[in-house]
C-alpha positions in Angstrom: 145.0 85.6 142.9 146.6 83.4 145.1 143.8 81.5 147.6 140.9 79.1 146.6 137.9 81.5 147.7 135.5 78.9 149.7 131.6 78.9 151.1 128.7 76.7 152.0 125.6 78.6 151.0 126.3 79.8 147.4 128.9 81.0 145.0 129.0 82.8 141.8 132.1 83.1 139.2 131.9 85.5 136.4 134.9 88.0 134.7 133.0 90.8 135.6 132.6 91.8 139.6 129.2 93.6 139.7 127.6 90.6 137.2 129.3 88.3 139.9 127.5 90.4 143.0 124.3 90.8 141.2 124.5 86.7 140.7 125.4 85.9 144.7 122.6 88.6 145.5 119.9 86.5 143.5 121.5 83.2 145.7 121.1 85.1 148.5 117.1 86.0 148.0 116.6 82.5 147.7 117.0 82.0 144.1 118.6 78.8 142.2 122.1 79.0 140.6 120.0 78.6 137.1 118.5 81.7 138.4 121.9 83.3 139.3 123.3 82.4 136.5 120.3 84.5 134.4 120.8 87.2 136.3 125.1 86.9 135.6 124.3 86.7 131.7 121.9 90.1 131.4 124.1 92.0 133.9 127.8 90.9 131.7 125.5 92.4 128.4 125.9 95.6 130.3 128.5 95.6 132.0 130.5 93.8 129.0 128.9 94.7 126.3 131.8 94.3 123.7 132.5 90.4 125.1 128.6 89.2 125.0 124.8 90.6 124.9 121.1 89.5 124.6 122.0 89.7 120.6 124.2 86.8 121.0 124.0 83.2 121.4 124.4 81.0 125.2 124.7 77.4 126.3 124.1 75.9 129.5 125.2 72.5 131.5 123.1 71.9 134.3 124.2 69.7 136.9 121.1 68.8 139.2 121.1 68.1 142.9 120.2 64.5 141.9 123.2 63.9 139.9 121.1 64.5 136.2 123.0 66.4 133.9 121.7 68.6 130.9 122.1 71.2 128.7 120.5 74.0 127.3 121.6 74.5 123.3 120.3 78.6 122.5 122.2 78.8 119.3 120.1 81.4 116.7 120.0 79.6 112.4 120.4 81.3 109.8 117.1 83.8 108.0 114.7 82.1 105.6 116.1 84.5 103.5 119.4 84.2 104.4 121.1 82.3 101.1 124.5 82.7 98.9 122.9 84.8 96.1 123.2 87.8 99.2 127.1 87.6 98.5 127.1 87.4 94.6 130.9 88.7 94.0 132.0 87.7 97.6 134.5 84.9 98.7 133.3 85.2 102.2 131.1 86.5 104.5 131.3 90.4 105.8 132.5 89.9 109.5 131.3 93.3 110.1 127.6 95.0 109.3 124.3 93.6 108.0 125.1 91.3 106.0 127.1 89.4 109.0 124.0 89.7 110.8 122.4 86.6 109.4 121.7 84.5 112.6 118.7 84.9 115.6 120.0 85.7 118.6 119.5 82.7 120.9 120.7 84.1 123.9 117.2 85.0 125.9 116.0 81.6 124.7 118.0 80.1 126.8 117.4 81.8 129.5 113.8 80.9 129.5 114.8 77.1 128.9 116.8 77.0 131.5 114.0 78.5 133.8 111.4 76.6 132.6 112.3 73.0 134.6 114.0 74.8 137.1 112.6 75.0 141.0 112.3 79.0 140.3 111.5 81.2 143.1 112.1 84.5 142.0 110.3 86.4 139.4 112.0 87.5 135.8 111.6 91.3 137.0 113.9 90.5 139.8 116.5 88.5 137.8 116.6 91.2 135.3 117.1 94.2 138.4 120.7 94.7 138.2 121.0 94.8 134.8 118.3 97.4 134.1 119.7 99.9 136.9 123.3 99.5 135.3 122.5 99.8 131.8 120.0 103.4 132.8 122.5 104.7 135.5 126.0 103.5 133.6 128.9 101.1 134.2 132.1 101.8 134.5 134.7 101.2 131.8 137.3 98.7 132.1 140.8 99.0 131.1 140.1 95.8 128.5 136.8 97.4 127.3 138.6 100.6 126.5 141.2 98.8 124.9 138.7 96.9 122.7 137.0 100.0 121.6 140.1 101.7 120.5 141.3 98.7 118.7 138.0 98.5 117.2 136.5 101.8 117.1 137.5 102.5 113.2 135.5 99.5 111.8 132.7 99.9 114.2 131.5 102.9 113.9 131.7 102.9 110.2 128.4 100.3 110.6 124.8 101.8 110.4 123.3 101.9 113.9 124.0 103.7 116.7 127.1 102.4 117.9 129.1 105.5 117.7 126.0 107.4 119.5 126.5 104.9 122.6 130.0 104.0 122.7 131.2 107.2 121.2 129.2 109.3 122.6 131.8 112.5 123.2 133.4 111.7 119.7 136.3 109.4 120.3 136.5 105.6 121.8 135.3 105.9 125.7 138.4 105.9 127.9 139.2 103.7 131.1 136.9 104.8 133.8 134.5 107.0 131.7 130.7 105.8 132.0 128.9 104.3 129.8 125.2 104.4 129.6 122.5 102.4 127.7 118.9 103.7 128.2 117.7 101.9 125.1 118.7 98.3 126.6 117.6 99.6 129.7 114.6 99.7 128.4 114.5 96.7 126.4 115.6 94.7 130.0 112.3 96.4 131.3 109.9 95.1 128.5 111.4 91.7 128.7 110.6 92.1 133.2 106.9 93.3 132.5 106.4 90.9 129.3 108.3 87.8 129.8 111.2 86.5 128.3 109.6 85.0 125.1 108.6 88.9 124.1 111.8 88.5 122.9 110.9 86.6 119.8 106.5 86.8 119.8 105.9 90.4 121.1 106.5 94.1 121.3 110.5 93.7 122.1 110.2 91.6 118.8 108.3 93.7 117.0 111.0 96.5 117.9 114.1 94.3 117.0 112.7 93.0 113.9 112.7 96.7 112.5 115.4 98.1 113.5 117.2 94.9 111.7 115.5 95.9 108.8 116.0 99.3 108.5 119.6 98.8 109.3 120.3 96.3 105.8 120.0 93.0 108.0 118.0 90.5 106.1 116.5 88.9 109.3 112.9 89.1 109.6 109.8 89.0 112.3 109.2 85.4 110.9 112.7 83.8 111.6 112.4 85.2 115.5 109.1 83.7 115.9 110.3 80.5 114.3 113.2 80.3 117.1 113.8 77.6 119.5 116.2 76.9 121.9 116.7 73.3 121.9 117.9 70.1 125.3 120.0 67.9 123.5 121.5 65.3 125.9 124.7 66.3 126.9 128.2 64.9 125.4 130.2 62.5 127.8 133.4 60.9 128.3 134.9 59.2 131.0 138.8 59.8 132.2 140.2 58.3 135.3 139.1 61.0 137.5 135.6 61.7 136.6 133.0 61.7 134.1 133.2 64.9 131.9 130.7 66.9 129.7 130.3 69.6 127.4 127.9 70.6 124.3 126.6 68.7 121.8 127.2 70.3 118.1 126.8 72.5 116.7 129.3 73.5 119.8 133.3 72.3 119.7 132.3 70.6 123.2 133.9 67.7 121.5 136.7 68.6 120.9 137.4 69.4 124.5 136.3 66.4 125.7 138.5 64.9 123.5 141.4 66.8 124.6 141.1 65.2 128.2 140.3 62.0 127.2 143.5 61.7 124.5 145.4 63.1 127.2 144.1 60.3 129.9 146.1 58.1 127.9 149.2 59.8 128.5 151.8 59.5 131.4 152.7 62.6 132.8 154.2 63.0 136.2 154.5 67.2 136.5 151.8 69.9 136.2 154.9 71.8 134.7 157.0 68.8 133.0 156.7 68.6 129.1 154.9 65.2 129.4 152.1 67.1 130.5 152.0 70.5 127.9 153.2 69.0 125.0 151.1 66.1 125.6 147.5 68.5 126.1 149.1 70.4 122.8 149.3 67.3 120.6 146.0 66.2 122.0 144.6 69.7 121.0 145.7 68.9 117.6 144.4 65.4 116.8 140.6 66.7 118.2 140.8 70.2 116.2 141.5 67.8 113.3 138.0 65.8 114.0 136.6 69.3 114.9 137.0 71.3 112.1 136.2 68.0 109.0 133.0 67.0 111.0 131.5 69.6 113.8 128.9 71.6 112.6 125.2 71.5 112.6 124.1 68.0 113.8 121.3 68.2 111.1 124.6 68.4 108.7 127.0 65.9 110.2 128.4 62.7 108.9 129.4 61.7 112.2 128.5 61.2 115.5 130.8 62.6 118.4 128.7 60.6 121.0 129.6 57.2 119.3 133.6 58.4 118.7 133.9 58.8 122.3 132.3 55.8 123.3 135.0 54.0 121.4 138.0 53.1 123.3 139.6 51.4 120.3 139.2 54.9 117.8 140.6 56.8 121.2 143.6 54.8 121.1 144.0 55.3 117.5 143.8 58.5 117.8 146.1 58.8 121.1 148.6 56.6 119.5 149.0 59.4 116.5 150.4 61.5 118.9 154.1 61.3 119.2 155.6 62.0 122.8 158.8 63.6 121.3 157.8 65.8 118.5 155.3 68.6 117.7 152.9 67.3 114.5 153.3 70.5 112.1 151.2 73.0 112.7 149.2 75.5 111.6 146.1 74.3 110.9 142.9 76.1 109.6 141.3 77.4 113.0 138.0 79.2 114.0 137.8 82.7 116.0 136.1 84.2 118.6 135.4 85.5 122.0 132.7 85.1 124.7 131.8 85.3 128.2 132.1 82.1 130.8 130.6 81.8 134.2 129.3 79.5 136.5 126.9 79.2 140.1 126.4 77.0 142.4 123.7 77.1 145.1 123.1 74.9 148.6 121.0 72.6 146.9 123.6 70.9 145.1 122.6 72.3 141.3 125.8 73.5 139.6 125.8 75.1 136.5 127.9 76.1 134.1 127.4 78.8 131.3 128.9 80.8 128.3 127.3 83.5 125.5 128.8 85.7 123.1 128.6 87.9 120.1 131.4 86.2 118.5 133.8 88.8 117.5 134.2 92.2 119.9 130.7 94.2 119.5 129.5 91.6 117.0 128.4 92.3 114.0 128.9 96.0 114.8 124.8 96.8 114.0 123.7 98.4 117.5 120.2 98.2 117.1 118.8 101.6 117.6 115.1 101.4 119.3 116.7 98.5 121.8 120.3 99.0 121.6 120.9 95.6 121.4 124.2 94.9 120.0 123.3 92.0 117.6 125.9 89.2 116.9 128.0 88.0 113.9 128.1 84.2 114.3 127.1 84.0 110.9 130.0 85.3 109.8 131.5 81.8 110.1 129.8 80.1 107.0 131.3 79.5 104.3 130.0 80.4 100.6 130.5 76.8 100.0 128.0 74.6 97.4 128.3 72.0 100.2 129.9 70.3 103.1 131.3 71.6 106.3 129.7 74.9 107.8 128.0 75.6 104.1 125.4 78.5 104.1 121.7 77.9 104.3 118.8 79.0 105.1 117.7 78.0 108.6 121.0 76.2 109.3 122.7 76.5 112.8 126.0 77.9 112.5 129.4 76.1 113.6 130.1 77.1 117.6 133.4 77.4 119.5 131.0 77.9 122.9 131.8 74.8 125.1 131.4 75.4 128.9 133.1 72.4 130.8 131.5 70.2 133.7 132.6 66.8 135.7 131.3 65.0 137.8 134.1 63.4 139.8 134.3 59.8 141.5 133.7 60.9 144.8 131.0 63.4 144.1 132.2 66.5 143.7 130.7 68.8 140.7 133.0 71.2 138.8 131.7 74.1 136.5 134.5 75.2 134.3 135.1 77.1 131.2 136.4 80.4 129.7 136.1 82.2 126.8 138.9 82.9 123.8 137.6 80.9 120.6 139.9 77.9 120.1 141.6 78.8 123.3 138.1 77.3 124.9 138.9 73.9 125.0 142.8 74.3 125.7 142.0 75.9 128.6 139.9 74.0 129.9 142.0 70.9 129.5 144.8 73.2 131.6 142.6 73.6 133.9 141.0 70.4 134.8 144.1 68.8 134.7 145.7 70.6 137.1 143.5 70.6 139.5 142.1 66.2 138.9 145.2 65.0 138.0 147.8 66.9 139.7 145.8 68.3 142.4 147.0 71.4 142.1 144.3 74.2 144.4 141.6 75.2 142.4 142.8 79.4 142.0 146.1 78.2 141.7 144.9 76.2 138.5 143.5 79.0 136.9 146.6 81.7 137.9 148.8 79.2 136.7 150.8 80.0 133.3 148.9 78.6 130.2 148.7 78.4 126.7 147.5 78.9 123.2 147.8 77.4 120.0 145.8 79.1 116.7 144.2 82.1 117.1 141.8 83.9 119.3 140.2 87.3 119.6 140.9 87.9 115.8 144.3 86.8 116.0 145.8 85.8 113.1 149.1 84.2 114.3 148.8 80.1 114.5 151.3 79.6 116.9 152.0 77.9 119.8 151.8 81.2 122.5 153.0 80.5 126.2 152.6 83.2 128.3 156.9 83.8 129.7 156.0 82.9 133.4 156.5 79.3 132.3 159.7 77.9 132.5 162.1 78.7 130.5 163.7 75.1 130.1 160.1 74.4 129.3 160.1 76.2 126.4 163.3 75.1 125.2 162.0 71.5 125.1 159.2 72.9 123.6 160.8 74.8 120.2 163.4 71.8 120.1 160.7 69.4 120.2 159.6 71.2 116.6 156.7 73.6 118.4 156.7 77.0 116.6 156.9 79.3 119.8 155.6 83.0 120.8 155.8 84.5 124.1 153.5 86.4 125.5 153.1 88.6 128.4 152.1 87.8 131.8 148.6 87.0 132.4 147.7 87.8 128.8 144.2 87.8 128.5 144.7 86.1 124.7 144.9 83.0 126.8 141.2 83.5 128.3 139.6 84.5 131.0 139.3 81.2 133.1 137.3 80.7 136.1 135.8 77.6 137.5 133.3 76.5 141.1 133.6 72.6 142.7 130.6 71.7 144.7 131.6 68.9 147.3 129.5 66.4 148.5 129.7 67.9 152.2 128.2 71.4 151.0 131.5 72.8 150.9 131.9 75.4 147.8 135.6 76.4 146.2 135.9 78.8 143.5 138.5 80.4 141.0 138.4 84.2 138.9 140.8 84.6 136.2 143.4 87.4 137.3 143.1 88.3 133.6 139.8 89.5 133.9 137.7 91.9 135.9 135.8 89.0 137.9 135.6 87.5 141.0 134.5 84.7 143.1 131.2 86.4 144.7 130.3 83.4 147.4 127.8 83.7 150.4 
């Protein structure tokens, strides 16, 4: 993908194509980009149902025609009865079957936050169309989804449910272009149409969910669903020289890409593709995963307050002024995992919005909840059986998020929805994105084609170092290992490095987006 996709009526970006259709289509009838963007994350828990689902947990930033910007925070806590004495014998948490499914699943709250101070004009039943004729009729397999359910299939279907009845279904992991067909969600999309969102949580649906978690070992009850809320905190902000930026509040690592891009504003750098410029987002990387991972967790929990760090130009320079333009800071450091689904809509209006859910790891926890066939997520897994401090397990507590989709609102008005997903790759990403295109003005596609970059580990990697995919240069990456970074290579357009995309709404109406070439997606504009 070469050429910034533009329009003036409405565009979608998702790294699926039909959830990216179904999204435009909802634009199309009339409906807001919140809308859209509803209708994106049911259709991607069909159509990608080992990257996300309605079991999973979803935050929104909400750019409004008037210039407001808010979020939408639908992150599930942990079960009232959801304490340490569960794992008596155990260092960590299972990141596989019941006992990793400790968490609500936020998801479909959001959703119906996001909808309720919205200018709706379109009915849930119609947002929730695509998605119920998909998951009845079947989607076809991806080459990525295949590959995930090879790679996977061993551990997963060893977990009660019915995830070898769905996604086994002739015996064996379902091959590239087989279809795959989900009658039980279908029918869980169709009470949710007919019954509202919130049946999710206070009716029948919950009713269903709660025992079919309880018969499969999960200790997540009726109670804890009901006791669900999806929450508007105000928005995290930072200004760099090119616009104002925001991401999630905590329990989210929204901070710690906004303090990527606001480290790296106070560094020189003359070339998209010069070593000022990658070795300076790298360091940057390093000094915010370092505030990340001793503070960021539940805000109920925190010692410290990221709004207040990034008001402070004097702690910024402290910080900026750790990183040393020569030399890599030795690395690895402790990092977090996981994997998600971005995407973002923008309608004529002016709204832009930018959104990402997940199930944390590939398929979750692996429970596939048989009345619903929900595929119920494993955030939990992240605790830790700690007595106290950072990420400790307890009842009710919100767990630790690396979920941070990207927004800015530029000095001359335009609007830009970014993100991606790929665990700590999140915020890496997004800082190789934005750059490119503010600072170095690079064309929006071209930004997100462009060679990037990881360092830690995503999608269950264990490796912690510093991955460049081998389009970059290769004098690049000699100034790189020389400059003390531990270097892998990777192939081209590896999807470890995320599947990117990002929309800019101009002032004039005008509409650009970018789709990830490592994904299945598109830019779906009208």
């Amino acid at each position: 993908m070469l050429n910034t996709p533009r329009s003036r009526q409405g565009m979608v970006v998702a790294p699926h194509h039909l959830a990216a259709q179904a999204g435009r289509d909802i634009l199309r009838d009339g409906g807001t980009a919140v809308e859209a963007c509803v209708t994106v994350a049911a259709t991607l828990a069909v159509v990608y149902p080992h990257m996300t689902g309605i079991g999973g947990d979803g935050f929104w930033v909400i750019a409004e025609p008037d210039g407001h910007v808010h979020t939408v925070d639908a992150c599930g806590a942990a079960g009232q009865a959801v304490d340490q004495t569960l794992y008596k014998g155990m260092t960590t948490i299972p990141w596989r079957g019941p006992l990793a499914a400790i968490t609500v699943a936020g998801t479909v709250s959001g959703w119906a936050a996001a909808l309720k101070n919205d200018a709706c004009q379109l009915p849930v039943a119609r947002l929730l169309r695509d998605a119920i004729t998909l998951a009845d009729e079947g989607v076809v397999i991806t080459a990525g989804g295949a590959e995930v359910a090879a790679a996977k299939g061993t551990e997963l279907r060893a977990q009660p449910g019915n995830y070898a009845a769905i996604f086994e279904s002739e015996g064996r992991p379902m091959l590239e272009g087989e279809i795959l067909r989900q009658p039980a969600l279908a029918r869980s999309f169709v009470r949710l149409a007919e019954n509202g969102l919130d049946d999710f949580y206070y009716g029948e649906l919950a009713d269903a969910i709660a025992t079919d978690l309880a018969a499969l070992g999960s200790p997540l009850s009726r109670d804890d669903l009901a006791d669900h809320r999806a929450l508007t905190p105000a928005p995290l902000r930072v200004r760099v020289r090119e616009a104002m930026l925001f991401n999630t509040a905590p329990p989210t690592q929204g901070i710690a890409a906004l303090l990527i891009l606001a480290l790296f504003d106070r560094i020189e750098a003359a070339d998209a593709d010069g070593f000022a410029h990658i070795h300076g987002l790298i360091e940057a990387t390093k000094q915010a995963f370092l505030w990340r991972d001793r503070y960021c967790g539940d805000p109920a929990y925190m010692e410290s307050d990221p709004q207040l760090l990034l008001d402070n130009s004097s702690a910024l320079v402290a910080m900026a002024s750790d990183i040393d333009a020569h030399r890599a800071l030795p690395w690895p450091h402790k990092s977090a995992l996981g994997d998600t689904t971005w995407f973002a809509a923008a309608d004529k209006r002016g709204q832009v919005v930018s959104c990402i859910q997940s199930t944390y790891f590939e398929f979750g926890s692996g429970l596939v909840l048989p009345e619903t066939g929900i595929v119920w997520q494993n955030r939990g897994a992240g605790f830790r059986l700690a007595a106290h401090g950072w990420n400790a397990l307890r009842p009710r507590r919100r767990p630790f998020h690396t979920l941070s989709p990207g927004l800015a609102c530029f000095n001359d008005g335009r609007v830009m929805a970014y993100g991606t997903m790929g665990g700590e790759g999140q915020p890496q990403t997004q800082a190789a994105v934005f750059t490119r295109y503010a600072r170095f003005g690079h064309a929006l596609q071209a930004s997100v084609t462009a060679p990037r970059w990881l360092l830690g580990r995503t999608w269950g990697e264990e490796s912690t170092s510093l991955k460049l995919e081998d389009r970059f240069d290769p004098a690049l990456i000699t100034a790189l290992i020389a400059a003390g970074h531990v270097v892998e290579l990777l192939p081209a357009f590896s999807p470890i490095v995320g599947h990117a995309g990002a929309i800019v709404s101009h002032r004039s109406g005008l509409l650009e987006g970018a789709a990830d070439p490592r994904a299945d997606g598109i830019v779906a504009a009208w």
